[in-house]
C-alpha positions in Angstrom: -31.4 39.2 24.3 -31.7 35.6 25.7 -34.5 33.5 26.1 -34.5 33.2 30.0 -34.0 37.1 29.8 -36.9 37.9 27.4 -38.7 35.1 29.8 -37.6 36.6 32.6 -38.6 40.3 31.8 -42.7 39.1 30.6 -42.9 37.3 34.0 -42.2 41.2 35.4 -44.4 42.8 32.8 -41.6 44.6 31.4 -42.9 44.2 27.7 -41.4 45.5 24.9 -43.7 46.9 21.9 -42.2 44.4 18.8 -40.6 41.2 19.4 -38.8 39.2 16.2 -38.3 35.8 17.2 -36.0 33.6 14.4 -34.0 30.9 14.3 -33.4 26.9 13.9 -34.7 26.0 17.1 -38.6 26.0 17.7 -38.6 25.5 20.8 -37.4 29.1 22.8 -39.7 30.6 20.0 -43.1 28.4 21.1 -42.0 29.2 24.6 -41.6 32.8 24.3 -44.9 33.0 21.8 -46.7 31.5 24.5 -45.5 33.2 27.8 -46.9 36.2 25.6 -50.1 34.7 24.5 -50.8 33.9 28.4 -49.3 36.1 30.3 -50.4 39.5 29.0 -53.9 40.0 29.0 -56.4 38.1 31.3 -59.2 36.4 30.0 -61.4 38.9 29.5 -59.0 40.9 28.1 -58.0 38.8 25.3 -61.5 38.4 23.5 -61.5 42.7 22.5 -57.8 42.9 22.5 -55.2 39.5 21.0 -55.3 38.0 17.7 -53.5 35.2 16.7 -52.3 35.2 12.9 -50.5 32.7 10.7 -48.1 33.8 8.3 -49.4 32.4 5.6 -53.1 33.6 6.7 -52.8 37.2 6.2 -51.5 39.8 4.4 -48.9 42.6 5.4 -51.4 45.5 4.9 -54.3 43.2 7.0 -51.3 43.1 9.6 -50.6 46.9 9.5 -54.7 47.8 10.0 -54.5 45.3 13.4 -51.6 46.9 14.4 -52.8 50.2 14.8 -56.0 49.1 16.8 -56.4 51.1 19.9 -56.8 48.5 22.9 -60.5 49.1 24.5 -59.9 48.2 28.1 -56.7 47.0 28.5 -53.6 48.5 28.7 -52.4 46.5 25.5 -53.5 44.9 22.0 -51.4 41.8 21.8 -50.8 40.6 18.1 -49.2 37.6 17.6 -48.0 36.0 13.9 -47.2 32.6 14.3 -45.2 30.8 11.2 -44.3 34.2 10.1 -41.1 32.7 7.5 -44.6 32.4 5.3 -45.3 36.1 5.5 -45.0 37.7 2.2 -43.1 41.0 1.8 -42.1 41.2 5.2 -40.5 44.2 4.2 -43.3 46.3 3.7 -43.5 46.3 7.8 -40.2 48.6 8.0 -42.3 51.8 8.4 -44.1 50.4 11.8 -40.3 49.1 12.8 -39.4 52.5 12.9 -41.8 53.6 15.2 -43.8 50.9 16.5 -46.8 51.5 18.6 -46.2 50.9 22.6 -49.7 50.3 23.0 -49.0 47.2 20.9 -47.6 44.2 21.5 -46.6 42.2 18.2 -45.0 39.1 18.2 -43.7 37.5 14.6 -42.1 33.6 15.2 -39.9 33.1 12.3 -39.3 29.6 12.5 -36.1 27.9 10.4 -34.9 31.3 9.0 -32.9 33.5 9.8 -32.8 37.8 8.9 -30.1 38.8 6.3 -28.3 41.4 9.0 -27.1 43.7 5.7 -30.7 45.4 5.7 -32.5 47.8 7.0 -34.8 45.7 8.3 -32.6 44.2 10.8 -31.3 47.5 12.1 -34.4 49.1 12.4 -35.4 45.4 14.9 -32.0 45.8 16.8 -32.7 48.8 18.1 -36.8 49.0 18.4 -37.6 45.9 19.1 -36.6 42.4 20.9 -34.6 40.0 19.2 -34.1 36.8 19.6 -32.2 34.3 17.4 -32.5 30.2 18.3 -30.0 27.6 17.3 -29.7 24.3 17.6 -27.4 23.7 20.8 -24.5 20.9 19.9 -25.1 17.2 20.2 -21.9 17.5 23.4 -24.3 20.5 25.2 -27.3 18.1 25.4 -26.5 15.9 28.3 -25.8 19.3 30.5 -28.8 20.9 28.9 -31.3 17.6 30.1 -29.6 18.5 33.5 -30.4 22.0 33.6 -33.8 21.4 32.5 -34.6 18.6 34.9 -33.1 20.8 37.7 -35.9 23.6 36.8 -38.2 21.0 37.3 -36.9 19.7 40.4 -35.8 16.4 39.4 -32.5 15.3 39.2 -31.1 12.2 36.9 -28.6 9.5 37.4 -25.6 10.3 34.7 -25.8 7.1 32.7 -29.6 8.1 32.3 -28.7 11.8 31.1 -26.6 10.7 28.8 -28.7 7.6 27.3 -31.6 10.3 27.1 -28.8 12.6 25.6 -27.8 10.1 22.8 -31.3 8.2 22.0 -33.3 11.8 22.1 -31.2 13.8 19.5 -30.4 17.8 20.1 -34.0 18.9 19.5 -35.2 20.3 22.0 -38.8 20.2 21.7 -38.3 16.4 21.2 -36.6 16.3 24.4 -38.8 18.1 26.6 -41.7 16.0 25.6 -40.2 12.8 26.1 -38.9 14.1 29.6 -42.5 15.3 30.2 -43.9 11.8 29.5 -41.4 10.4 31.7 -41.8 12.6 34.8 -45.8 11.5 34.8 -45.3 9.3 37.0 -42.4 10.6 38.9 -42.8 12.9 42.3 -40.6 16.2 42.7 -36.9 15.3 44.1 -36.9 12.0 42.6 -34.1 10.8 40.6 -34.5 9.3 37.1 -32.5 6.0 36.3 -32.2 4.1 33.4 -34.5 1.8 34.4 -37.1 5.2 34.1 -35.8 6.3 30.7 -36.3 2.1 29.1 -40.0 2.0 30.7 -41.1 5.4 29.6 -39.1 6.2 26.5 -39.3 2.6 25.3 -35.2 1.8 25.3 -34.1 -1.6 26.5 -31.1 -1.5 29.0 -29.4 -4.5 28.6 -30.3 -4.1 24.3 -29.9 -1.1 22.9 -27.2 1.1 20.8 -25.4 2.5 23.7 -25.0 -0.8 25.3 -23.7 -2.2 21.4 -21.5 1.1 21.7 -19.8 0.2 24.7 -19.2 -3.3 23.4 -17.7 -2.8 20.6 -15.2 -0.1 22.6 -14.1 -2.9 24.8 -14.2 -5.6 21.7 -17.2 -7.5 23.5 -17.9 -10.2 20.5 -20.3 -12.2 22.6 -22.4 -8.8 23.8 -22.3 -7.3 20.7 -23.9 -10.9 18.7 -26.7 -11.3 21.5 -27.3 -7.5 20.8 -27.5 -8.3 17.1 -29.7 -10.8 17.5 -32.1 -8.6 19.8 -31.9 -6.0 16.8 -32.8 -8.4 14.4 -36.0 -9.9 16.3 -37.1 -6.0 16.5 -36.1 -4.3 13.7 -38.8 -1.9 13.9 -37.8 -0.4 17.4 -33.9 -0.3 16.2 -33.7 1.3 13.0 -30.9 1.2 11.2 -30.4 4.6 10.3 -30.7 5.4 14.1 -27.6 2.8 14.7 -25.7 4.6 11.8 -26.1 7.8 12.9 -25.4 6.5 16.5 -22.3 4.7 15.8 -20.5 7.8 13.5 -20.9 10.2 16.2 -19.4 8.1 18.7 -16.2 6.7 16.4 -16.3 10.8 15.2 -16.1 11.8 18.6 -12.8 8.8 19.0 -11.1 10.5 15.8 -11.0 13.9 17.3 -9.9 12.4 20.7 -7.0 10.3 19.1 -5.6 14.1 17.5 -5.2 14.9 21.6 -3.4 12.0 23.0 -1.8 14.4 25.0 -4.7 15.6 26.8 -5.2 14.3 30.3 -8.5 12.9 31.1 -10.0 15.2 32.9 -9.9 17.9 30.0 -10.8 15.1 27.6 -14.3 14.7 29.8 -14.8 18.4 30.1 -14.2 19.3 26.3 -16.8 16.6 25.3 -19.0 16.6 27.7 -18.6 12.8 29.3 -19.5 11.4 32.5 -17.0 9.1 34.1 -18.7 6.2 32.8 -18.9 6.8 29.6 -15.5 8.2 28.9 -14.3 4.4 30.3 -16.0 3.3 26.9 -13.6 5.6 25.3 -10.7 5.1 26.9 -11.3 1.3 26.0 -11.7 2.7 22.1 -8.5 4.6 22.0 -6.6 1.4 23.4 -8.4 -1.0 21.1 -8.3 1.4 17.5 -5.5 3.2 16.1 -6.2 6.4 14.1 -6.1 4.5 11.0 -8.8 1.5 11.7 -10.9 4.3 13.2 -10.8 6.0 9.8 -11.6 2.9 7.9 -14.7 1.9 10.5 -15.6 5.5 9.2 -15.6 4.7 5.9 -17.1 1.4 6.4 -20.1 3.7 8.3 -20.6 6.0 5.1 -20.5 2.9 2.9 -23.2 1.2 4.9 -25.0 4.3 4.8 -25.4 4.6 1.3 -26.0 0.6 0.8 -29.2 1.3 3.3 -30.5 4.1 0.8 -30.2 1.7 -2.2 -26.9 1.5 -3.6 -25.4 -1.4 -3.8 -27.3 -2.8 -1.2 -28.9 -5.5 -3.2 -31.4 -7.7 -1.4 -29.3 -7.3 1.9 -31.9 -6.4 5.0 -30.7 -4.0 7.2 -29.7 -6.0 10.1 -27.8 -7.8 7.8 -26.0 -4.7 6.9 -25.3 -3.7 10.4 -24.2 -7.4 11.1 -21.6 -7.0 8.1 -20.6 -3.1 9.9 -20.2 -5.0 13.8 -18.1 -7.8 12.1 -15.9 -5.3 10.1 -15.6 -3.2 13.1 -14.7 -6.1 15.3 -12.4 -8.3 13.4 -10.8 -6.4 11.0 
């Protein structure tokens, strides 16, 4: 099943007696764990009838002896096992998979792993119990998923600001929902987030930032890309390097694939990756300004920075030095 379907079905008390919640991505497993752990029982429900565990609190048999509580007043006994990956002998529960008690609601979160499908185990879950596996979404599927996610809100976002949030913010999700929640405090319903929201709230200078070094170095801005240098270098602490790197090789990664579909007409260009208008300009400036064969060597030049940051062969070079040497190389060579 889906998250917004297993959501979807707890908001209608259509509860299932076993749910297994896996995967890579935290955050549908939290949300799920929690629409459970509050929406349930009431309050005086919960004190007689839902336990919270941690898996690597409790034992498998301790688990099995809460299970087969009966509920006193309530119509359910919720059990919940958050961190269950620490579990030990997970296995040992296959004999309440097969016949799980519908007076029970239990709930295992197995964060960062994921069920080897060969077993028995995993049969007996797929067809008595609610699954649900969580992956990362893809670094292109962010700026549509901030979207979506303000939309549920109510808010809406200026596209330059989805995608500067998109790119600064990662494909975490968790890390993305809280940044947006600290940046819709002060923001009423209907109101549409700008740039200007994202640098005040999630501390990202407009005019000095990555993104804005990105763009320069697309349209081979020398003068833009030195002042942003030299903003870099008077706050190294708030523009690490290893943020740049990681910044700068998905962009020129993203160029490389482009440059295998010169072919493609903008428009299915924008779509495949994901780009608003403006941003795809930035490209469109790249793909004039590199050939396939500089944009593999700034590549290289990338890695080899890279591993000069982590100690080899970086000497006593700082790291704005070393991303001063990666602008120049990029720029002039």
């Amino acid at each position: 099943m889906t998250y917004e379907s297993i959501l979807k079905d707890i908001k209608a008390r259509k509860f299932a007696p076993l749910y297994y919640l896996m995967g890579e991505e935290p955050y549908f497993i939290d949300k799920v764990t929690e629409a459970i752990e509050n929406g349930v029982l009431n309050d005086g429900e919960k004190s007689f009838n839902q336990t919270v565990f941690y898996g690597g609190e409790i034992s498998v048999n301790q688990l099995l002896d809460e299970v087969y509580r009966a509920p006193m007043m309530s119509p359910y006994l919720v059990v919940i096992v958050k961190e269950a990956q620490h579990l030990k002998k997970m296995e040992e529960l296959e004999r309440y998979f097969e016949k799980p008690i519908p007076s029970t609601i239990l709930v295992l979160a197995v964060k960062d792993k994921k069920i080897d499908k060969r077993k028995k185990i995993y049969a007996l879950l797929t067809k008595n119990a609610v699954v649900l596996e969580t992956k990362r979404i893809y670094e292109n599927q962010v700026p549509a998923w901030i979207e979506q996610y303000l939309g549920s809100l109510s808010f809406s976002a200026t596209p330059a600001a989805i995608q500067m949030m998109a790119e600064y913010l990662g494909n975490e999700i968790s890390v993305i929902t809280n940044e947006i929640e600290k940046l819709l405090l002060n923001k009423v319903g209907g109101e549409k987030i700008t740039i200007e929201d994202v640098e005040k709230n999630i501390g990202i200078s407009k005019d000095y930032n990555i993104f804005e070094l990105q763009k320069s170095l697309s349209f081979k801005d020398v003068e833009k890309s030195i002042r942003i240098l030299n903003y870099f270098g008077s706050n190294e602490k708030g523009n690490p390097l290893i943020f740049s790197l990681s910044t700068l090789h998905n962009y020129f990664t993203t160029l490389y694939q482009m440059q295998f579909k010169r072919g493609s007409s903008d428009k299915d260009l924008m779509s495949e990756y994901r780009l608003w208008p403006e941003v795809f300009k930035q490209y469109k400036a790249a793909l004039k300004n590199f050939t396939l064969e500089r944009n593999e060597s700034i590549l290289l030049k990338i890695a080899e920075t890279d591993l000069r940051s982590k100690g080899l062969g970086k000497g006593n070079t700082e790291d704005n030095e070393l991303l001063k040497e990666l602008v120049c190389d990029i720029l002039y060579t």
